[in-house]
N, C-alpha and C positions, 0 to 999 in steps of 0.2 A: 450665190447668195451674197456673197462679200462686194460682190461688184456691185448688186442692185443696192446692198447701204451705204456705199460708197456713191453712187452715184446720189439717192436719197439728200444724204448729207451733203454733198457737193449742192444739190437743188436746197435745201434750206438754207445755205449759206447765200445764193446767188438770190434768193427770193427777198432775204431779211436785207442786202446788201442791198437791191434794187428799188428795195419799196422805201428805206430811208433815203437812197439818192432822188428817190423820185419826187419826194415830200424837201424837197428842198430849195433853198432862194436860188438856187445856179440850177438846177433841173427848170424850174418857172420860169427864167432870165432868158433861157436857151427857147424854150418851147414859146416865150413870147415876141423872141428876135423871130424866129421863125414863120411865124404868123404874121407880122409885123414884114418882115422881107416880102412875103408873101404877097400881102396888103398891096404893097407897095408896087409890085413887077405888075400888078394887074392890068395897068394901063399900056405895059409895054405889049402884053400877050391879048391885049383888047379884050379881054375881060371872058377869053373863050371856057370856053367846054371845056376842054385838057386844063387848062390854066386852074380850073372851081374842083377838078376830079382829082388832079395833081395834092392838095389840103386834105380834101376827102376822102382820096386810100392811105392816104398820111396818119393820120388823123385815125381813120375805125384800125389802122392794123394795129396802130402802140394802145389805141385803148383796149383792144382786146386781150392782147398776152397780158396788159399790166392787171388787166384785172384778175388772172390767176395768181400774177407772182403776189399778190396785195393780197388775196384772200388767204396764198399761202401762209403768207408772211403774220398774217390776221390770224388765222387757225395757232398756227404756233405760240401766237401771244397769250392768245385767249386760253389753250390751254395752261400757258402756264400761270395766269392768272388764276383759274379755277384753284388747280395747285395748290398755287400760297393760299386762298382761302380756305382750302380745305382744311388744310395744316392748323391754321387759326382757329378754326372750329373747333379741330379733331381736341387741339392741346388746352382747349379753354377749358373750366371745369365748370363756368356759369352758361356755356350755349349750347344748345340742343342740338345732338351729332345726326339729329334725322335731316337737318339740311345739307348734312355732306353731301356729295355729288347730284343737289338739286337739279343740275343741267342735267339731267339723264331721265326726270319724270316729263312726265307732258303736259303741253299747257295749261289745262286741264285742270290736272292738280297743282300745279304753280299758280293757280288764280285763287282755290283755295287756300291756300297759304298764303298768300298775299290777304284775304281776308283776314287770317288772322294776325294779320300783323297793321291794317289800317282800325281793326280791335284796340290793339296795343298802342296805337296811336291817340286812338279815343280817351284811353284811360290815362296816358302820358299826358294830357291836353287838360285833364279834370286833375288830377294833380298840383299842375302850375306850378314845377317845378322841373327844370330843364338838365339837370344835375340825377335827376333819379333814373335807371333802365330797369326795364323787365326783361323775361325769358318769356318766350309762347307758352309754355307749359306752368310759370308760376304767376302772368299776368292778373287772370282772373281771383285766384288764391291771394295775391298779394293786397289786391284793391279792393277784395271783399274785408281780409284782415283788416284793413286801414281804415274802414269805413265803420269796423263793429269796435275798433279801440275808438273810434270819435266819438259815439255815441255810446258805450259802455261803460260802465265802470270799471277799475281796476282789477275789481274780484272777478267781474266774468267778462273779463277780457279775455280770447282764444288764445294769445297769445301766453300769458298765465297757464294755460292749460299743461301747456308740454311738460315733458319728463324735466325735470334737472340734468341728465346726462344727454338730452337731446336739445342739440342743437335747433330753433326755429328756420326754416329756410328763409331767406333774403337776397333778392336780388342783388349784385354790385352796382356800386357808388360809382359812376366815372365823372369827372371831373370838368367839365367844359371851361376850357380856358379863350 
């Protein structure tokens, strides 16, 4: 067992190492001298069969591994991207923790949620104000409030209504700078 996380690790480090060298101006510099030399010998090798096949096993064998080591390398980010946003989530006290580990429902239900949230875009948009956020859960609540203090009076205003010792729910103010 020690050997397989060991080796494990040893492959994450070599993945995460390969896929930034690969995404780099000297990895492209290299791979286009290459091509480039290539280009160039064609007229010495008359343009044969071996000369076109020589590029093209060249060519599919590093596309192929890279594509593992990149999706490794991919896999790793992404989870840890998920991660941090969970964290965010989890520690906000205005966002709703049923999006934690969204990545684990299915499409499915990611479209509906995604409905509710180009909802929440509709009501941001009637608003006109770029400066104000909702939650999914006090969207509707919040827009209908805003709508019955515009046209209500003071005295029956919903808002009016609550306790003294209760607090009205309200979204957070974030600040676009």
């Amino acid at each position: 067992m020690k050997n397989s996380n060991s080796f494990i690790s040893k492959f994450d480090a070599f993945a995460t190492a390969t896929s930034k060298a690969a995404g780099s101006t000297t990895a492209f510099s290299i791979a286009f001298l290459i091509v480039l030399i290539w280009a160039l010998t064609g007229p010495v090798f008359d343009y044969s069969e071996t000369w076109q096949l020589v590029i093209n096993t060249g060519t599919t064998i590093v596309t192929f591994l890279m594509v593992f080591l990149i999706q490794k390398a991919q896999n790793k980010d992404s989870l840890a991207l998920q991660i941090k946003l969970n964290e965010l989530i989890a520690s906000s006290k205005f966002s709703s923790n049923s999006i934690v580990d969204i990545e684990d429902i299915t499409e499915e239900e990611m479209e509906i949620i995604q409905k509710y949230y180009r909802h929440l875009s509709t009501l941001s948009k009637k608003d006109k104000n770029l400066k104000v956020s909702h939650s999914i859960s006090e969207a509707n609540e919040k827009h209908k409030l805003k709508n019955t203090k515009e046209k209500a009076s003071p005295k029956t205003s919903p808002a009016r209504k609550t306790k003294k010792t209760e607090k009205p729910k309200t979204a957070p103010k974030n600040n676009i700078n």
